[in-house]
MIVEXKOL-884335 format. One line per field, with one value per residue (C-alpha): residue number from 1; x, y, z. Coordinates in Angstrom, 2 decimals, padded with zeros to 5 digits. Layout:
N
pos <- c(NUM/...)
px <- c(X/...)
py <- c(Y/...)
pz <- c(Z/...)
This chain:
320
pos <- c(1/2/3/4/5/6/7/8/9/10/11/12/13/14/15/16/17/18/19/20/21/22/23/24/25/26/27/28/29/30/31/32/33/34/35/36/37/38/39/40/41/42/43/44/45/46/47/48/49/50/51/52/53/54/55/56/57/58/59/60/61/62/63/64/65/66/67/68/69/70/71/72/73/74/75/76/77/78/79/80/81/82/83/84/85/86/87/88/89/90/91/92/93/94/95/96/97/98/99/100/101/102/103/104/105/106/107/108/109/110/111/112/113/114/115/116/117/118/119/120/121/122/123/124/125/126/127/128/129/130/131/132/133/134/135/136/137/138/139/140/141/142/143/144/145/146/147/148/149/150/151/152/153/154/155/156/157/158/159/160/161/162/163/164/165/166/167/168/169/170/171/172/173/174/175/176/177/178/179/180/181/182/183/184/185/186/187/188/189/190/191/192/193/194/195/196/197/198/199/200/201/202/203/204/205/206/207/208/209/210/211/212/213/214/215/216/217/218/219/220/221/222/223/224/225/226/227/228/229/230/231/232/233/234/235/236/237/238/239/240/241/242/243/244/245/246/247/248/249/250/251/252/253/254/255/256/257/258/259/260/261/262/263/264/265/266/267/268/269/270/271/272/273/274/275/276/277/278/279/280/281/282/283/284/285/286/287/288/289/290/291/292/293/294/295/296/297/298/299/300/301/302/303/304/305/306/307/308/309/310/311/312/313/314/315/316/317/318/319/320)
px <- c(114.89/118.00/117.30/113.87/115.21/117.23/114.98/112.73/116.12/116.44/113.06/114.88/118.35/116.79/114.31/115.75/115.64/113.16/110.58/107.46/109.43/111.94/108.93/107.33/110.66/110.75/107.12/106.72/109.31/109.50/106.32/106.43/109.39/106.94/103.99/106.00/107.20/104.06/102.30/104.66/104.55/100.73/100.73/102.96/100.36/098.12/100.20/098.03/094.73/097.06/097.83/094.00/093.40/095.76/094.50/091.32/092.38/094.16/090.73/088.92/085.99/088.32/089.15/088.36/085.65/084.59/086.12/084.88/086.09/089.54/089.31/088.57/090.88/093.21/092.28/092.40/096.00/097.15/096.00/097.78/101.23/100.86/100.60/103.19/105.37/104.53/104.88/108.51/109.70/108.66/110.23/113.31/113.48/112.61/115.84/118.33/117.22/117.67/121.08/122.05/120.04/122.02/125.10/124.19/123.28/126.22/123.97/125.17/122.34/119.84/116.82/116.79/117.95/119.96/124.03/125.11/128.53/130.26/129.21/131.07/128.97/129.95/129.52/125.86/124.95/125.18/123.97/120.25/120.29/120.56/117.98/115.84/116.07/114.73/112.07/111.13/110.82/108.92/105.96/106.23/105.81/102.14/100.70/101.66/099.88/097.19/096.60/096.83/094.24/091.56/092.04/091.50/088.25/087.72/088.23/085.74/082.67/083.28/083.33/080.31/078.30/078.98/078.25/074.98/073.95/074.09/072.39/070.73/069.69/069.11/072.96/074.15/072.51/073.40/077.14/077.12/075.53/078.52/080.91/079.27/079.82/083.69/084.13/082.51/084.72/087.68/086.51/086.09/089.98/090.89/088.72/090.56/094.40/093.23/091.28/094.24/097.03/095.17/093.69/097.49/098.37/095.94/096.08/100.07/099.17/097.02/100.54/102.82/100.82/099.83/103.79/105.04/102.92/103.85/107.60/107.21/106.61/109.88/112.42/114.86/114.46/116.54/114.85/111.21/112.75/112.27/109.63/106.91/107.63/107.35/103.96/102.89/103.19/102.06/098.65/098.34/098.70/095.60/093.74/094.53/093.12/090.06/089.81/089.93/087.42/085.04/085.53/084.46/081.66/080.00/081.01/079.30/076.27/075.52/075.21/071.55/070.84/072.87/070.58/067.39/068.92/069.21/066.72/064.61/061.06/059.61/061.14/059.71/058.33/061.28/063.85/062.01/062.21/065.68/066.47/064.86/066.19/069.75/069.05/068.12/071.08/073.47/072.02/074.34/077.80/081.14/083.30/086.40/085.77/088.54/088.71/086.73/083.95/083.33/084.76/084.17/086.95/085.97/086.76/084.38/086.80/089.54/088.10/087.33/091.37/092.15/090.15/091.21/094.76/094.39/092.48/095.31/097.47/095.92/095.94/100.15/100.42/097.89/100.44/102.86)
py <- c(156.66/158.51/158.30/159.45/162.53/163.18/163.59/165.95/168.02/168.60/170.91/172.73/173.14/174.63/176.72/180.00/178.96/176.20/175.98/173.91/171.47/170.51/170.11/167.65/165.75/165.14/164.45/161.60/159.16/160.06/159.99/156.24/155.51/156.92/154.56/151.87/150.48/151.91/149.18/146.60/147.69/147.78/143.90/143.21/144.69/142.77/139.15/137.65/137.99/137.20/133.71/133.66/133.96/131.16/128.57/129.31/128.74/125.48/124.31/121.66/123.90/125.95/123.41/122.62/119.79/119.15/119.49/122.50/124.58/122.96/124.69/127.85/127.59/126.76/129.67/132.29/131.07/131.80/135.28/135.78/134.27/136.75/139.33/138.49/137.94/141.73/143.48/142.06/142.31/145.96/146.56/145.14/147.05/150.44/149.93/148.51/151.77/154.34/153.88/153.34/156.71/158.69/157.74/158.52/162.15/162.21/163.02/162.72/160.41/158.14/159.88/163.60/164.23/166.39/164.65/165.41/167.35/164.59/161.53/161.41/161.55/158.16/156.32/157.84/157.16/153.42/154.18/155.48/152.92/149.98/150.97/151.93/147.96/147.66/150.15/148.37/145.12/145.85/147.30/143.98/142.33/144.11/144.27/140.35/139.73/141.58/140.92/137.26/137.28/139.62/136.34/133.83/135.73/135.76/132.00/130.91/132.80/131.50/127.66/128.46/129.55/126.10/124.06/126.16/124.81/121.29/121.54/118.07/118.24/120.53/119.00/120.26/123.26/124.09/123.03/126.17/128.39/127.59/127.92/131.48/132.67/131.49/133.31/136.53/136.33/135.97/139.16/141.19/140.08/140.86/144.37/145.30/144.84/146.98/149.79/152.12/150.70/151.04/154.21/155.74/154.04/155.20/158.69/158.01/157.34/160.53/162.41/160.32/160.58/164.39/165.25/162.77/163.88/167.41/166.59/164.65/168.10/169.39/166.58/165.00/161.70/159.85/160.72/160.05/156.80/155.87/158.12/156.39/152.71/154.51/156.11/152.94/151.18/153.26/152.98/149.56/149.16/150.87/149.23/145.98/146.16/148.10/145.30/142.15/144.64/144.53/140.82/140.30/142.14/141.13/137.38/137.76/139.52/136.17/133.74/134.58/133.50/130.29/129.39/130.25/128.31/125.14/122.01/123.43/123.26/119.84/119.96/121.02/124.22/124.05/123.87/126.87/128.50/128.26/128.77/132.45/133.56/132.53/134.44/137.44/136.96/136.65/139.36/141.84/142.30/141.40/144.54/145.98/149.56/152.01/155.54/155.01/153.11/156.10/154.57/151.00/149.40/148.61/149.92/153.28/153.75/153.61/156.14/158.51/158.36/159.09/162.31/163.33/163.21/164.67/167.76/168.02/167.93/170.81/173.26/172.02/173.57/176.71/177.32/176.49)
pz <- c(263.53/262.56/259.08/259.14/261.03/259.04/256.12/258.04/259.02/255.41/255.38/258.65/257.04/253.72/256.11/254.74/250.83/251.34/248.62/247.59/245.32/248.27/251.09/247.95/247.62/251.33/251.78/248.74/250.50/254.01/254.51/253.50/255.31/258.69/257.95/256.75/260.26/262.09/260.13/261.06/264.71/264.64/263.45/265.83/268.86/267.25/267.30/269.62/267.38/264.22/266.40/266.84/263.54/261.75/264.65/263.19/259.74/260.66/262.12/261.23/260.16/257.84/255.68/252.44/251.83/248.50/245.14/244.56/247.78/246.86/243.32/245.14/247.58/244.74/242.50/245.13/247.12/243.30/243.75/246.83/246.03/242.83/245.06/247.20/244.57/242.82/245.32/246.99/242.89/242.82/246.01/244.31/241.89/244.07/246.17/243.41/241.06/244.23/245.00/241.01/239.49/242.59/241.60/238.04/239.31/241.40/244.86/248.02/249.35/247.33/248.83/249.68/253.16/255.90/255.82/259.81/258.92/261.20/259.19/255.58/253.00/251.13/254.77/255.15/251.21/251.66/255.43/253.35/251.06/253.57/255.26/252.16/251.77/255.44/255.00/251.68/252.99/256.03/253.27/251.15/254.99/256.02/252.43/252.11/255.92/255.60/251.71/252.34/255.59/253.45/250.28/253.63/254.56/250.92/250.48/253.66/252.56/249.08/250.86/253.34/250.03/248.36/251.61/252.19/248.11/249.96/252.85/253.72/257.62/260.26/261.65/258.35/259.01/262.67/261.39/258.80/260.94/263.71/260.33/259.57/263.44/262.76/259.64/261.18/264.10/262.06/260.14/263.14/263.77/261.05/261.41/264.78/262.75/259.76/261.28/262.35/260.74/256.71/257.61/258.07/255.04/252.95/253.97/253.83/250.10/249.73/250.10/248.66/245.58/245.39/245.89/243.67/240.73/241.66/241.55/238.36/236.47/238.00/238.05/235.37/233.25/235.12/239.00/236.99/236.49/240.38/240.68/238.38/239.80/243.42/242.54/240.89/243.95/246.38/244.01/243.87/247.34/248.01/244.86/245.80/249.28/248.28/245.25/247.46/250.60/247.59/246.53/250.35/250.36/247.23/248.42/251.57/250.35/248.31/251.34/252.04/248.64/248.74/251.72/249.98/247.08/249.50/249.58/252.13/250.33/251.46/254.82/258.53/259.93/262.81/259.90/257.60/260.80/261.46/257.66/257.71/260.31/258.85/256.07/257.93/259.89/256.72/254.82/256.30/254.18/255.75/255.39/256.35/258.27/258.32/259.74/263.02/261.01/258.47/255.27/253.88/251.82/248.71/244.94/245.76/248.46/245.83/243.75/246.75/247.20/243.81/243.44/246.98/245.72/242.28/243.93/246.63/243.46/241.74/245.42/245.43/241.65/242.35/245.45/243.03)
């Protein structure tokens, strides 16, 4: 808490001489360092439908059946450990480079901020840069959870769709239908722990990126060195949940079809029956709904959030 007040301080303590460029260099990391552990805190009022959720994935029904599923369990686990992986090695980076480029400048702190004039300045320098580590690995935390839940959702509708192309019996049938109830519940769980949480982060990312590209025109080689990794990953944070929101969608939008594709042709009217209304059930797309149900996530999404910050970009430079 300290150090986030701190770095707000710094707009109070320049109040007199403050400028456009030093509100920017406050707003493009504090404002991360804000939503950062307001995401973690949001997961963790959400721990008992997280618990919810993983007994649901350890079920019986969640598992993996046929060859197949395991290849697409397989392929899409891949994706997520990938994910994992970039994002906690860009975070890395992000916090090694801070503290090193400071130096290099000879600041007083890694990240631009108000230095109490009881606290020397050497103590609170490594004081920032600690917690720049904490700060960075509580982002690598939520974007791994939530990341890794949106491939699970991901992964069961792709299974569902290969069990419905092998339908045999109305058991079979009933069995799928149960499955698809499951998978919809775990959606809406998954719905309830995005909703707020995403919607501050990707208007969080709205600002960090305007700023940061307004900065870039100002600052040295050396602070565009941090800069560019920062606004690289504040970008694919948003692109990658937007990418796997439309991998959902489109994934659940085909299970109608996989049930029309079954062997249902020869069989009885009580069976069509139950088969169309499935499908009429099914045909509506699993999505993730942010901003009070206004905005979808998927790649359009993305796109919205890049124009929104490059015209926010152009008002900071006409102000400019």
């Amino acid at each position: 808490m300290v150090y986030i007040v701190c770095g707000y301080m710094y707009l109070y303590d320049k109040r007199e001489t403050l400028t456009l460029a030093d509100v920017n260099s406050v707003m493009f990391i504090h404002t991360a360092n804000v939503t950062n552990p307001m995401m973690v805190v949001s997961i963790f009022l959400n721990i008992k439908r997280l618990h919810a959720m993983i007994r649901q994935l350890e079920s019986a029904a969640f598992q993996p059946k046929s060859q197949k599923e395991f290849l697409y369990v397989y392929k899409w686990k891949r994706s997520s450990y990938f994910i994992k992986k970039l994002f906690y090695g860009s975070n890395i980076v992000l916090v090694i480079l801070s503290p090193i480029l400071a130096m290099l400048q000879g600041k007083t702190a890694p990240q631009v901020t108000y230095i109490p004039p009881w606290i020397y300045w050497r103590v609170y320098f490594w004081f920032q840069s600690i917690l720049t580590v904490y700060s960075a690995t509580m982002a690598s935390i939520y974007v791994s959870v939530l990341t890794t839940l949106l491939i699970e959702a991901i992964i069961q509708v792709a299974c569902l769709k290969e069990r419905l192309h092998c339908i045999e019996d109305k058991q079979y049938l009933v069995e799928s239908i149960k499955r698809h109830l499951q998978i919809i519940l775990f959606i809406e769980r998954l719905q309830h722990i995005c909703k707020i949480g995403l919607s501050i982060v990707f208007i969080s990312g709205v600002i960090n990126m305007c700023t940061t590209l307004s900065l870039a025109l100002e600052v040295t080689f050396i602070e565009l060195l941090f800069m560019i990794p920062f606004l690289g990953e504040i970008i694919l944070i948003i692109y990658v949940h937007c990418f796997y929101g439309s991998i959902l969608a489109s994934e659940s939008e085909e299970i109608a079809y996989s049930v029309f594709s079954s062997n249902w042709v020869n069989t009885g009217a009580s069976y069509k029956r139950t088969i169309a209304i499935f499908m009429i059930f099914s045909k509506k797309r699993l999505t993730i709904r942010l901003a009070g149900g206004m905005l979808t996530m998927t790649l359009p999404l993305f796109v919205q959030i890049i124009r929104t910050a490059y015209a926010y970009f152009n008002v900071l430079q006409s102000i400019d």
